[in-house]
C-alpha positions, 0 to 999 in steps of 0.5 A: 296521854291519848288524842282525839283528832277530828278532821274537817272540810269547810269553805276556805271563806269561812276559815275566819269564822270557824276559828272565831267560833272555837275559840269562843267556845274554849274561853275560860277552858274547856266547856263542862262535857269536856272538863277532863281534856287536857289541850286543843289544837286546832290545825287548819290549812286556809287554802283549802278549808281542811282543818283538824282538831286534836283534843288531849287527854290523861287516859283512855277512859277520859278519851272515851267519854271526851269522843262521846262528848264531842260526838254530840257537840257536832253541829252541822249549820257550822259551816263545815263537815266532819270528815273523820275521827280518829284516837290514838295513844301518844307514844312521844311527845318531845318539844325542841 
């Protein structure tokens, strides 16, 4: 399993719209660029406008083409910036 994890910055009023907005688009699954990802999460810290969104996937060249995908999805007027993006290998994954 690899992650995708995409962190931004936002104004803390729009916390609300920004989640609006990404569960809109993740309704019904993920959108047709992404059909080879397997979870989202969406972290968020209200105080502050920061969040991240970690995107899974089965294999490295799933993660590729996803990282390709969701560079291009970017969209400034979204009221938030992209800080940084980083990939990594899951190397546990163990649920309590």
């Amino acid at each position: 399993m690899y992650v995708r994890i995409a962190r931004f910055e936002g104004d803390p009023a729009e916390a609300d719209q920004a989640v609006a907005r990404v569960s809109e688009r993740m309704q019904g699954g993920p959108p047709p660029e992404l059909e080879a990802a397997k979870r989202f999460l969406m972290l968020l810290d209200r105080e502050s406008g920061r969040g991240a969104g970690m995107t899974f996937f089965d294999n490295e060249e799933d993660l590729r083409r996803g990282d390709e995908a969701l560079n291009s999805m970017t969209r400034p007027e979204s009221g938030s910036r992209r800080t940084s993006v980083e990939m990594y290998e899951v190397a546990i994954d163990q649920q309590f």
